[in-house]
Residue frames relative to the residue before (quaternion, step in Angstrom):
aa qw qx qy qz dx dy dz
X 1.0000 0.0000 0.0000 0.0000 0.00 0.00 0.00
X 0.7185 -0.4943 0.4122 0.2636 3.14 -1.19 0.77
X 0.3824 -0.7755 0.3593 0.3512 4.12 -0.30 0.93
X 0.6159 0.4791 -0.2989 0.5493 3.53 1.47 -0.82
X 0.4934 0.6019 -0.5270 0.3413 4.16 0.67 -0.34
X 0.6763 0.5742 -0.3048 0.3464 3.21 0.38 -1.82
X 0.7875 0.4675 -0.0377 0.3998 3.88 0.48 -1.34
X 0.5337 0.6083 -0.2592 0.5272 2.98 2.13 -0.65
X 0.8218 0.3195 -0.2172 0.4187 3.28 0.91 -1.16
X 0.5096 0.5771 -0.4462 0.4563 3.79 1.60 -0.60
X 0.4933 0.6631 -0.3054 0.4729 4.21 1.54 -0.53
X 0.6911 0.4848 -0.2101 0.4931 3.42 0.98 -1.50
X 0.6361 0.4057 -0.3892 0.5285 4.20 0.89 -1.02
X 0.7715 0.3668 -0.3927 0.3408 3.65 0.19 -1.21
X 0.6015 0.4322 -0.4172 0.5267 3.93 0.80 -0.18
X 0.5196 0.5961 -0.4569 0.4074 3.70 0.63 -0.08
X 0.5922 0.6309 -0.1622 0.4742 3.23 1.34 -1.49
X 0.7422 0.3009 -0.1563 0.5781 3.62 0.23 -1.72
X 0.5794 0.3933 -0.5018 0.5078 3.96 0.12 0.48
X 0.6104 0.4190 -0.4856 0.4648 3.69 0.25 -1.19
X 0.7075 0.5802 -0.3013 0.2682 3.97 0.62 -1.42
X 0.6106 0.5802 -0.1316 0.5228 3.34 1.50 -1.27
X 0.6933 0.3674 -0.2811 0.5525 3.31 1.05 -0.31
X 0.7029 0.4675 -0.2850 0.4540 3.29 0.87 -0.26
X 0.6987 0.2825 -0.3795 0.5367 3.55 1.42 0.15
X 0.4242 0.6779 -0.4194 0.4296 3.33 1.61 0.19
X 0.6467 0.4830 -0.2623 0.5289 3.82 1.22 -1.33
X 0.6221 0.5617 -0.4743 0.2693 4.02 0.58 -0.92
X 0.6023 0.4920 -0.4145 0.4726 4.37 0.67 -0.08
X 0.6197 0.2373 -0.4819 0.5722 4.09 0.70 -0.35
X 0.5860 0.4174 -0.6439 0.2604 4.02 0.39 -1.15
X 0.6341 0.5778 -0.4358 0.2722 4.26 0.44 -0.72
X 0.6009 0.5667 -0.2807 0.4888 3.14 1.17 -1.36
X 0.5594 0.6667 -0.3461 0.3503 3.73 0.70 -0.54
X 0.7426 0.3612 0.0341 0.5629 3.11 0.57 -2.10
X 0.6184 0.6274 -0.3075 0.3596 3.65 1.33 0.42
X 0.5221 0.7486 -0.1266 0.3885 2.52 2.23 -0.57
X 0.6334 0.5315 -0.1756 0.5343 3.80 1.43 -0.45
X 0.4066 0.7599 -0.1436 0.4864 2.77 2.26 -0.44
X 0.6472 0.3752 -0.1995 0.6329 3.22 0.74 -2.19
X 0.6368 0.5328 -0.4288 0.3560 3.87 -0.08 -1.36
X 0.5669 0.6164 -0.3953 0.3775 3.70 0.36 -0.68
X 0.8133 0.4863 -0.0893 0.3065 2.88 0.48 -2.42
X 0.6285 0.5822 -0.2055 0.4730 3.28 1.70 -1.07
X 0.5373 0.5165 -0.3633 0.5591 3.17 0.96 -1.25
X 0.8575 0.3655 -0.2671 0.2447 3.67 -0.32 -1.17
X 0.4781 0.5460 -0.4829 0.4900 3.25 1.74 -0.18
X 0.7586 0.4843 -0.3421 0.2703 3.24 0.18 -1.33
X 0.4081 0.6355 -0.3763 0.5366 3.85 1.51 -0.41
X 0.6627 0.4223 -0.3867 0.4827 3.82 0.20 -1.29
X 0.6302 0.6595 -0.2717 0.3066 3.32 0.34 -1.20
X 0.7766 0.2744 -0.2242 0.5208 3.22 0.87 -1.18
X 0.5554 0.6488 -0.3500 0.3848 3.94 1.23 -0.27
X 0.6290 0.5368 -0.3557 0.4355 2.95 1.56 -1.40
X 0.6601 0.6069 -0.2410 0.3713 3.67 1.15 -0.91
X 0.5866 0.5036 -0.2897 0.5642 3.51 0.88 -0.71
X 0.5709 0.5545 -0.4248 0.4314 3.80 0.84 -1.08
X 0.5583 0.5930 -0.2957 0.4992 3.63 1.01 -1.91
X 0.8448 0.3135 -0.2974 0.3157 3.38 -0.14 -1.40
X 0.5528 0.6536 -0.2682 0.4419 3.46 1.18 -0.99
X 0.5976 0.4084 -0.2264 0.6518 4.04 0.97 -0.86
X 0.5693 0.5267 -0.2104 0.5952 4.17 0.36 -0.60
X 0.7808 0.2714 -0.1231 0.5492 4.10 0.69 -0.65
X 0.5859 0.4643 -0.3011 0.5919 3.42 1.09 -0.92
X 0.7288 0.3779 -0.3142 0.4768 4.21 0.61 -0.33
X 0.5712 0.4758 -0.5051 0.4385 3.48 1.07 -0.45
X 0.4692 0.7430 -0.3052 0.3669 3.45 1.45 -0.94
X 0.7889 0.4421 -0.1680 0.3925 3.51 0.74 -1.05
X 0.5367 0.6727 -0.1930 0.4714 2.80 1.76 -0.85
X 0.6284 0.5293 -0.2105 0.5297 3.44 1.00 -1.31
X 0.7540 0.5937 -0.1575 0.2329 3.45 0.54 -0.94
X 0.5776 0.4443 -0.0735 0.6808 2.59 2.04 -1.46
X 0.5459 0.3567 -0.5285 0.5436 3.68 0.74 0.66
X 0.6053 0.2859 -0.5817 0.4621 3.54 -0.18 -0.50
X 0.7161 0.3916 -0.4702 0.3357 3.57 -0.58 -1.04
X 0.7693 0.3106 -0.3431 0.4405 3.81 0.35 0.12
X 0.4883 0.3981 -0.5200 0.5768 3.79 1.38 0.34
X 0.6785 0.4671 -0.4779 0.3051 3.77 0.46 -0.62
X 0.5107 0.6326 -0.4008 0.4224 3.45 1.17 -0.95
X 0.6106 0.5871 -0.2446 0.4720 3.60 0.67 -1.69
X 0.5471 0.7092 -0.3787 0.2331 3.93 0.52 -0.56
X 0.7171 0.4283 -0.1698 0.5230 3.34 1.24 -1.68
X 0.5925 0.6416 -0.2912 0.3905 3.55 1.30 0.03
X 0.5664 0.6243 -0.2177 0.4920 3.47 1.71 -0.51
X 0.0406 -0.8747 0.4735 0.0952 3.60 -0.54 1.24
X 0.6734 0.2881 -0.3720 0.5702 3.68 1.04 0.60
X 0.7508 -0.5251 0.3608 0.1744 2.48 -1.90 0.47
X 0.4620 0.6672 -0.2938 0.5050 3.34 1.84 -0.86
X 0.6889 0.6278 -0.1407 0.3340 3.27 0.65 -1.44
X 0.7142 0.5833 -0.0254 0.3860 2.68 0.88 -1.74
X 0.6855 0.6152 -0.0421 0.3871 3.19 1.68 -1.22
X 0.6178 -0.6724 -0.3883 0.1240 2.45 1.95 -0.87
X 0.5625 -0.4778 0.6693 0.0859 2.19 -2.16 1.72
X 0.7249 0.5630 -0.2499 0.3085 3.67 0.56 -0.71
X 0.5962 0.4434 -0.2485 0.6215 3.05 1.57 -1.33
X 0.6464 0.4501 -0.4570 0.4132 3.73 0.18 -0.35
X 0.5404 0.5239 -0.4499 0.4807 4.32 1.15 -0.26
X 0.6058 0.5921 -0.2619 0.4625 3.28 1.34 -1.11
X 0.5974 0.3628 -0.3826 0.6043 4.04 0.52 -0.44
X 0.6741 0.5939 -0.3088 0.3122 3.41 0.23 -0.88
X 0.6654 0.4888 -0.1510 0.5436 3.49 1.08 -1.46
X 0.5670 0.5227 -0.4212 0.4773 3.86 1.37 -1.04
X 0.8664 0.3136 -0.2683 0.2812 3.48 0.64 -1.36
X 0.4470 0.6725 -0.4052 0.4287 3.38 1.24 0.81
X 0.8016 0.3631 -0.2812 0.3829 2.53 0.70 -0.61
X 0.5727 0.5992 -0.3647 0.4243 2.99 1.72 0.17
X 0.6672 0.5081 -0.3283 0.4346 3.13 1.42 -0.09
X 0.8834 -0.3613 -0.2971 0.0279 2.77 1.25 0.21
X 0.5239 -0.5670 0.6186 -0.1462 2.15 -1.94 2.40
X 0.5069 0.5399 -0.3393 0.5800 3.49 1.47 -2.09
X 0.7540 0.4142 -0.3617 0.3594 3.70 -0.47 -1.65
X 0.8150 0.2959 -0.3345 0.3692 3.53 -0.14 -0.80
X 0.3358 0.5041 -0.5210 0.6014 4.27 1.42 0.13
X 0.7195 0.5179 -0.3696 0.2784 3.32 -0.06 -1.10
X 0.6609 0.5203 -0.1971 0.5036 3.76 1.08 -1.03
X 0.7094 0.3638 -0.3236 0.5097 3.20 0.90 -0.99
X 0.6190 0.4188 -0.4817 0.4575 3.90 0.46 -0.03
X 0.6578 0.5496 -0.3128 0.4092 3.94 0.84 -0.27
X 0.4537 0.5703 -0.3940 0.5601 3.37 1.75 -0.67
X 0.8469 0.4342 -0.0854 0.2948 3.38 0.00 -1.30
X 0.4540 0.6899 -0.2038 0.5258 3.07 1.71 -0.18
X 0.7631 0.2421 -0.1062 0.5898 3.32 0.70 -1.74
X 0.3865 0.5369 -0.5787 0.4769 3.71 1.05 0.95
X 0.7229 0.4628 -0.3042 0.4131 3.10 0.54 -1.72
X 0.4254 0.5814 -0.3989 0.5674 4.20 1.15 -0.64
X 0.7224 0.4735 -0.2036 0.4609 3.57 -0.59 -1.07
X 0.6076 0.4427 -0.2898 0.5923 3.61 0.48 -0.89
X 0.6355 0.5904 -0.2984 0.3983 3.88 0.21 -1.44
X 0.8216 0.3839 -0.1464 0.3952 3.20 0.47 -1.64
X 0.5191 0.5831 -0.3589 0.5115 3.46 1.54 -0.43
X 0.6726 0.5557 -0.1961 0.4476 3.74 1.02 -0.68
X 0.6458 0.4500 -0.3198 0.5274 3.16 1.26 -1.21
X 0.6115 0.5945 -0.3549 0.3829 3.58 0.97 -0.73
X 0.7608 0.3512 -0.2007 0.5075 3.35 0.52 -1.33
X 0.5436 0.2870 -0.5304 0.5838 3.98 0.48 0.30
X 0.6445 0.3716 -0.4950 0.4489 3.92 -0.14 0.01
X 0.7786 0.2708 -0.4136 0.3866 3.53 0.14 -0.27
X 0.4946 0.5991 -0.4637 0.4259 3.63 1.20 -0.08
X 0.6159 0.5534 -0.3047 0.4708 3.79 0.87 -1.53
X 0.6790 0.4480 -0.3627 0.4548 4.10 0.76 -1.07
X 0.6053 0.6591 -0.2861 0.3426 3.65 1.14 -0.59
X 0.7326 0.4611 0.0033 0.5007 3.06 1.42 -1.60
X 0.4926 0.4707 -0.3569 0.6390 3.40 1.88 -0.60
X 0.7114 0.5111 -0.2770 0.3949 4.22 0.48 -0.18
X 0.6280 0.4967 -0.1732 0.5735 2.86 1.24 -0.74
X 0.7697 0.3488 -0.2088 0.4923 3.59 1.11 -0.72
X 0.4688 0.4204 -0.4302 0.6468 3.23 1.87 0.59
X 0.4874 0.5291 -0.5175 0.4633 3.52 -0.01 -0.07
X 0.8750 0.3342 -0.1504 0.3164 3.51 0.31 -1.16
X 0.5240 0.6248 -0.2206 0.5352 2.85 1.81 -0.32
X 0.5421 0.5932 -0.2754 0.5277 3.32 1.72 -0.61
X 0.7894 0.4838 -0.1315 0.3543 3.44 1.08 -1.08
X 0.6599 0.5522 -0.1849 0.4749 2.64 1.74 -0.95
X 0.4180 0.7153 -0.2382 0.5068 3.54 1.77 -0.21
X 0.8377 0.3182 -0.1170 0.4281 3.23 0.36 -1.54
X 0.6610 0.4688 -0.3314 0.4833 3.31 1.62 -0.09
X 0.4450 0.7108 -0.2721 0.4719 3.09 1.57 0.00
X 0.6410 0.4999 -0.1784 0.5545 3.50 0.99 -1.10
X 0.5683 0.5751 -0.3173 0.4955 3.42 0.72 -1.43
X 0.6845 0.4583 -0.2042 0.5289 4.00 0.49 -1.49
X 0.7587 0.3584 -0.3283 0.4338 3.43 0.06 -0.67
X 0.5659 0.6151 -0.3017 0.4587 3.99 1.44 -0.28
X 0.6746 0.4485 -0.2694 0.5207 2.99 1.33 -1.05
X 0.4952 0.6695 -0.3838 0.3990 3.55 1.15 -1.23
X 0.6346 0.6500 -0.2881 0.3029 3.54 0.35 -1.30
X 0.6921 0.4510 -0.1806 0.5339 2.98 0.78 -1.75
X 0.6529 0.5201 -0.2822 0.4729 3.49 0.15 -1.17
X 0.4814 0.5246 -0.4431 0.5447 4.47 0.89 -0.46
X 0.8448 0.3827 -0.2911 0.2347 2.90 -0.40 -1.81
X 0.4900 0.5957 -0.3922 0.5011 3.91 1.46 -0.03
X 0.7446 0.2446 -0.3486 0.5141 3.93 1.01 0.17
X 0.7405 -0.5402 0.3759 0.1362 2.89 -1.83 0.42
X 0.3769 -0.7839 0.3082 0.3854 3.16 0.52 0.27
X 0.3896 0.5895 -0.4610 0.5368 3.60 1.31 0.17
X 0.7990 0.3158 -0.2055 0.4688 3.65 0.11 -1.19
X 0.5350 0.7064 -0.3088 0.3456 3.47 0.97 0.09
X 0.6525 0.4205 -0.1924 0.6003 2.92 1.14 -1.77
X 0.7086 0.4582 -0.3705 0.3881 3.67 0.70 -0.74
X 0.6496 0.5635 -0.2883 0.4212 3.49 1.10 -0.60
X 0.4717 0.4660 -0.3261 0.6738 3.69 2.00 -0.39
X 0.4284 0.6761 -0.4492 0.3969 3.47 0.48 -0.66
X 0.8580 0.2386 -0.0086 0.4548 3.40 -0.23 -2.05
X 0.5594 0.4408 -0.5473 0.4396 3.72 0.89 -0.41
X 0.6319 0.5014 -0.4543 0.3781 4.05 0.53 -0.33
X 0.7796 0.4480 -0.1614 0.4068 3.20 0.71 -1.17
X 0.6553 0.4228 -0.2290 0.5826 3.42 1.27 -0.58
X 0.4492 -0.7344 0.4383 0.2585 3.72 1.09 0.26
X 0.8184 -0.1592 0.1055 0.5420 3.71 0.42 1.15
X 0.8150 0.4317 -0.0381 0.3847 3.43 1.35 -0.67
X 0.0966 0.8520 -0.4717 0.2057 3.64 0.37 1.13
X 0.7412 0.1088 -0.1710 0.6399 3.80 0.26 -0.18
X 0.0086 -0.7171 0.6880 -0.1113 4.06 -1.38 1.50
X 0.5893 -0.4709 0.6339 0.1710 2.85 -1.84 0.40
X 0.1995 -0.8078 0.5546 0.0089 3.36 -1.35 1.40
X 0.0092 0.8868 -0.4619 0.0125 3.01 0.26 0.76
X 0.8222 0.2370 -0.0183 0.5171 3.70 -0.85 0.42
X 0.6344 -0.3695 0.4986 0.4607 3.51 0.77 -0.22
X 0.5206 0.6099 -0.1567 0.5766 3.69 1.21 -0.60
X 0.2343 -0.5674 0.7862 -0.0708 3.36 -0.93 1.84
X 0.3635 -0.7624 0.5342 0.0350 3.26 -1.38 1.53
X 0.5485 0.5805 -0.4142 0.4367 3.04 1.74 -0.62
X 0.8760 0.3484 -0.0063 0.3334 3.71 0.54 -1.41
X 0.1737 -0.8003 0.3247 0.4732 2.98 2.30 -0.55
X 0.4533 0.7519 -0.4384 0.1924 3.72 1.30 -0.21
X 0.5778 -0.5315 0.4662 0.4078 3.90 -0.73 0.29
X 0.1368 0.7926 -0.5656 -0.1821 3.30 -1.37 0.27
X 0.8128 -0.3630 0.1873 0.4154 3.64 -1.09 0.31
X 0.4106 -0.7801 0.3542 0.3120 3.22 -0.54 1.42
X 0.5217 0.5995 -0.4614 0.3944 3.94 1.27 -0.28
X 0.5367 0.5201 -0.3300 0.5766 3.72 1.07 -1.25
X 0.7734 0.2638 -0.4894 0.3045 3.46 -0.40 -0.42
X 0.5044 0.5766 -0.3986 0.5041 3.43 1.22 -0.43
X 0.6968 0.4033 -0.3234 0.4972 3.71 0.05 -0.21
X 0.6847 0.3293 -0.4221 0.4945 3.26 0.77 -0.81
X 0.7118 0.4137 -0.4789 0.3046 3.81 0.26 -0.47
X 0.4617 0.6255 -0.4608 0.4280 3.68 1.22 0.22
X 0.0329 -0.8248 0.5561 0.0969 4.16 0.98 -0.99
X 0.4907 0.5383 -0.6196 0.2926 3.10 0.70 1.25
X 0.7513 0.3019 -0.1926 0.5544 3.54 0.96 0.85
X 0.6671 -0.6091 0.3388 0.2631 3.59 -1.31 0.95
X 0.0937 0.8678 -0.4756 0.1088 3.87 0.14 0.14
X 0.4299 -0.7628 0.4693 -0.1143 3.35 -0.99 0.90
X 0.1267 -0.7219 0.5578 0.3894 4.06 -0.04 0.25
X 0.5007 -0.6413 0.5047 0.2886 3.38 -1.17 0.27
X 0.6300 0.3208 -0.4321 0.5598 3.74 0.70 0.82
X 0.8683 0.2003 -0.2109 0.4019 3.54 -0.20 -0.86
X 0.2199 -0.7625 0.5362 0.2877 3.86 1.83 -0.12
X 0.3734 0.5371 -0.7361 0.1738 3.44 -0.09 0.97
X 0.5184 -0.4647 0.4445 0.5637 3.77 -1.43 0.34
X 0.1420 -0.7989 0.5566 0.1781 3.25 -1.98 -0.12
X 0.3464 0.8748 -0.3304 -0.0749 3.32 -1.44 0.26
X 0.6278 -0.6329 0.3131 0.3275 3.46 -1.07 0.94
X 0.3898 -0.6263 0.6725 0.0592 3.46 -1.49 1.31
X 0.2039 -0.6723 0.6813 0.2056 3.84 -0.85 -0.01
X 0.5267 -0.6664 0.3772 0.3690 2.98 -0.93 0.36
X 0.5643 0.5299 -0.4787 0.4143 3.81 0.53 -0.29
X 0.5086 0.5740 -0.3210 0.5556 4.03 1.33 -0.37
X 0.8460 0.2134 -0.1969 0.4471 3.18 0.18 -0.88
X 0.3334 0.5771 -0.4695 0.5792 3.59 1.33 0.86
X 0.7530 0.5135 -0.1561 0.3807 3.46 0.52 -1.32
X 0.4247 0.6707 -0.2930 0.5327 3.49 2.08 -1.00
């Protein structure tokens, strides 16, 4: 086999490796952003709850004074009563306690709706905050866990990139730059298996002499569409794989 093949392709698994890895500590800020998202819903939901309590509180204080107001007329039409010297008058003086009493009690009806939508509110609050809690302690769980792995996924990283090193300095820099070349351009993927006549990289046929040569690996070779490098496993190798 070819001295630069062997190192070419043990280059091609361990950069397979440190990409899958790189992507996987590349993906761990949206996987957070993801699981952050029941998170926002909480917070929103529970603003938008406060919001409406905070209003009902307003409206509920605003009704509870019209209340006082109302009250503090009868007690000064009733007072006014023993002052009245006919009967016309008197009549009404009464029917006006009567509008008065109607619209108390209509107010409160408002006041006591009003309480019951605040009761039920600061359930619907309570509830919120119980949520906002339990997606925060779920997100701190999942942020630990996704350090943990991020921790691992690091140190195996290094390890690869130690080994990588060694495993360069066995190519030429000609085939190097070209082998960087195609891992960019081939997306992670620069040195395949030919199988069948059958470039693994492109699936695209290649010349049936080339594949002969390539299954010989006593030389560097290329597919002629997608120019990754190439080469041929036997099958007792790829038993051994």
């Amino acid at each position: 086999m070819n001295l630069e093949l062997e190192p070419l392709i043990a280059l091609q698994s361990l950069d397979k490796q440190i990409l899958a890895l790189q992507e996987t500590l590349k993906n761990i800020p949206s996987k957070i952003r993801s699981v952050e998202k029941p998170l926002l819903d909480a917070r929103l939901k529970h603003d938008s709850q406060k919001k409406i309590h905070e209003s009902l509180l307003k409206k509920k204080k605003e009704t509870e004074f019209l209340l006082d107001e109302i009250n503090d007329k009868i007690k000064k039409e009733k007072e006014r009563s023993s002052q009245i010297k006919t009967n016309r008058e008197y009549q009404a003086h009464l029917k006006g306690i009567e509008n008065l009493d109607s619209e108390r009690l209509k107010i409160e009806d408002e006041l006591l709706v009003l309480m019951e939508q605040s009761d039920e509110i600061i359930k619907e609050l309570k509830k919120a905050e119980n949520a906002i809690k339990e997606e925060e302690k779920a997100i701190e769980e999942f942020r630990k866990t996704l350090g943990d792995e991020a921790g691992v996924a690091e140190k195996e990283l290094d390890s690869l990139k130690f080994k990588r090193t060694a495993i360069a300095e066995k190519i030429g820099k000609e085939v190097y730059d070209l082998y960087m070349k195609q891992l960019e351009s081939g997306q992670g993927l620069a040195v395949v298996e030919v199988k069948d006549e059958i470039c693994q990289g492109c699936y695209m046929n290649i010349p049936p002499q080339l594949y002969v040569e390539v299954r010989k690996g006593d030389n560097l070779y290329n597919c002629p569409q997608c120019r990754r490098f190439l080469y041929f496993l036997p099958e007792q190798e790829k038993e051994k794989a």
